[in-house]
C-alpha positions, -999 to +999 in steps of 0.1 A: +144-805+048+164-829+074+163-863+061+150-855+023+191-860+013+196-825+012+229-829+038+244-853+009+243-821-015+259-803+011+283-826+022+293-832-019+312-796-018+313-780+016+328-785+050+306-776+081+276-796+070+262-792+108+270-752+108+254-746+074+215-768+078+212-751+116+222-715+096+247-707+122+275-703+091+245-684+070+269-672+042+280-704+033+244-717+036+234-687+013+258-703-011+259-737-010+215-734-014+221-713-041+244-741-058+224-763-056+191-754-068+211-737-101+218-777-102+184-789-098+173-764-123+202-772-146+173-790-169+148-759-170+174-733-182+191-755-210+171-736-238+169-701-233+157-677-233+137-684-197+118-663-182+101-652-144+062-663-155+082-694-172+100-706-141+070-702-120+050-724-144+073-751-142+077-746-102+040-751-101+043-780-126+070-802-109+053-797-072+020-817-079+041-846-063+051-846-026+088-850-029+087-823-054+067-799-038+090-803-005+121-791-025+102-766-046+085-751-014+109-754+014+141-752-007+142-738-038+118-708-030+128-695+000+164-698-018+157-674-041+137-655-024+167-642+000+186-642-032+160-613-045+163-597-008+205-593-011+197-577-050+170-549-029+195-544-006+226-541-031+206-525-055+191-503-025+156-512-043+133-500-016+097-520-033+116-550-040+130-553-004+093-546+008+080-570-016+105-598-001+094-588+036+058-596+024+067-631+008+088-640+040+062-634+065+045-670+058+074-689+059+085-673+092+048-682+104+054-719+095+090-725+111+070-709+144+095-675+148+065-659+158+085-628+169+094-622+135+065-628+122+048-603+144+072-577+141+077-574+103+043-578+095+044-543+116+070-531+101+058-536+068+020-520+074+044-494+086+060-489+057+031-491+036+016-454+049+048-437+050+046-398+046+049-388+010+085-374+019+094-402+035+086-424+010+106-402-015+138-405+009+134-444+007+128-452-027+157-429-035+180-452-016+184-438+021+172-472+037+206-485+026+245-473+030+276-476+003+310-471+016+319-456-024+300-436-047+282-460-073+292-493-055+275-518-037+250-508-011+249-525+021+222-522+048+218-502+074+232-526+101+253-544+084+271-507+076+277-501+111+293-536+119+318-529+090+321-491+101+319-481+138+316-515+157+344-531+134+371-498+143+356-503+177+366-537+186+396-540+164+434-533+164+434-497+181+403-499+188+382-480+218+379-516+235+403-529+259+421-488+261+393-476+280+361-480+291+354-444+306+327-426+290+342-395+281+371-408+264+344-427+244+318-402+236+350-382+220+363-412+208+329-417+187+322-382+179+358-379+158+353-414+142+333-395+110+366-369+108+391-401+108+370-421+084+370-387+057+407-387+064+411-419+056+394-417+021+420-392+008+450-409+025+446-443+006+437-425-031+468-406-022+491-433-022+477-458-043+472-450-080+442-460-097+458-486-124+470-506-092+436-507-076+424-549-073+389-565-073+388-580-041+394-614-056+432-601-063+422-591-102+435-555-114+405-540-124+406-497-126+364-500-115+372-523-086+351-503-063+314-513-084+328-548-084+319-575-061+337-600-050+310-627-061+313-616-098+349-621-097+367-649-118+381-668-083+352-669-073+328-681-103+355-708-111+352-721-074+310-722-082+319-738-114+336-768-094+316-769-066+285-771-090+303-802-107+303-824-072+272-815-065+260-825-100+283-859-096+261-864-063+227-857-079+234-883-104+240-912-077+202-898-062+164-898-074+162-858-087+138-846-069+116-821-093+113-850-120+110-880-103+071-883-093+062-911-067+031-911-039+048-897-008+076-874+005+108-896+005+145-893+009+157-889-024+192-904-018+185-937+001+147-940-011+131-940+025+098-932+029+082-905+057+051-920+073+019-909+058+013-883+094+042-860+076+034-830+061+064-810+059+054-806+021+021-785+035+043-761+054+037-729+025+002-739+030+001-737+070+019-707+071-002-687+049-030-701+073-013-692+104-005-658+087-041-645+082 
């Protein structure tokens, strides 16, 4: 996407323009993508209902054009594409997460991470002749973790970041006390006894009318609550969604404006005719079989 006038979006509501197109600061880059195809597709969801086979009609529809099938393919799919991963994983829907793994494999192929490519395509053949009990375990949820009963799941590895390597390396931590290997194979072994002590401890002494969403709200279910369906945090997509809207309307809009060639849609320069970023779906899938 670098010089389509994607950075302008960007730029329009977030800091870190540099950290968020190189991925480095991935959750804001998770976010501010998500913002601003919700603005590009502002047009498509006015009359609703809308749905999945109606939003891939028009997807096909606006990419017979260059431009538009630049934003469609290297923007606004892979966008929500991750955005159905995090559901698999928070839902701890095992097919779903499979189904994304699939759909990822060609775009990994394009953007030459050949290592991923390679592994998860064996992963997922993998995956695909599980034993029957196996299976059972994963489509019941055990390829994910939940630090409560009914809330969010989280993955696997992101678990043990929040868990074990987080207690690990923070305030009282097994880092910088010692570094002998008893003291941490004992220190490990009793971390699942602290963290069942822990649970009790903090029902103990709060109540559960004074319990808060993590966005500060008092909310008695705050533990199947996330923090993005909070009210903070929908009223800062709400203004962020208005600048970014504000710089749309200074710029060609990409999915309606049909011209010959791929072009920046903010400034109106043209990419020589040897570009064909627009074609990168199309050469992954061929690099993929």
């Amino acid at each position: 996407m670098k010089g389509s006038g994607l950075e302008v979006f960007i730029s329009a509501a977030f800091g870190s323009v540099s950290s968020i197109i190189n991925g480095k600061a991935w959750t804001n880059a998770l976010r501010a993508y998500r913002l601003i195809i919700s603005v590009l597709l502002k047009n498509f969801f006015v009359d609703v209902p809308k749905t999945y086979q109606k939003l891939s009609d028009y997807l096909e529809t606006v990419r017979e054009h260059p431009t538009g099938k630049l934003w469609v393919d290297c923007l606004i799919k892979p966008t929500l594409l991750a955005l159905i991963l995090l559901r698999a994983e928070r839902n701890g829907d095992f097919l779903l997460q499979q189904y994304c793994l699939k759909k990822m494999l060609l775009y990994f192929a394009a953007a030459s991470h050949y290592n991923y490519f390679r592994y998860l395509s064996w992963y997922t053949r993998q995956m695909e002749n599980l034993t029957k009990d196996a299976k059972a375990d994963l489509m019941a949820g055990a390829h994910v973790c939940r630090h409560t009963d009914g809330g969010t799941a989280v993955p696997a590895d992101q678990f043990g970041e929040q868990t074990y390597i987080k207690r690990g390396k923070g305030a009282g931590g097994i880092k910088g006390i010692s570094i002998s290997p008893e003291q941490i194979t004992v220190w490990v072994n009793s971390f699942s006894v602290c963290s069942h002590l822990d649970v009790p401890m903090e029902d103990m002494y709060k109540g559960t009318d004074d319990k808060e969403t993590p966005c500060g709200e008092k909310d008695t279910a705050s533990t199947k609550k996330h923090k993005e369906e909070g009210e903070a945090r929908r009223k800062l997509d709400e203004d962020d969604r208005g600048k970014i809207a504000d710089a749309l309307d200074k710029c060609t809009h990409p999915l309606t404006e049909q011209h010959a060639g791929v072009y920046n849609i903010c400034n109106g320069l043209a990419a020589p005719d040897t570009v064909n970023v627009q074609d990168a779906l199309a050469i992954g899938m061929e690099q993929s079989e």
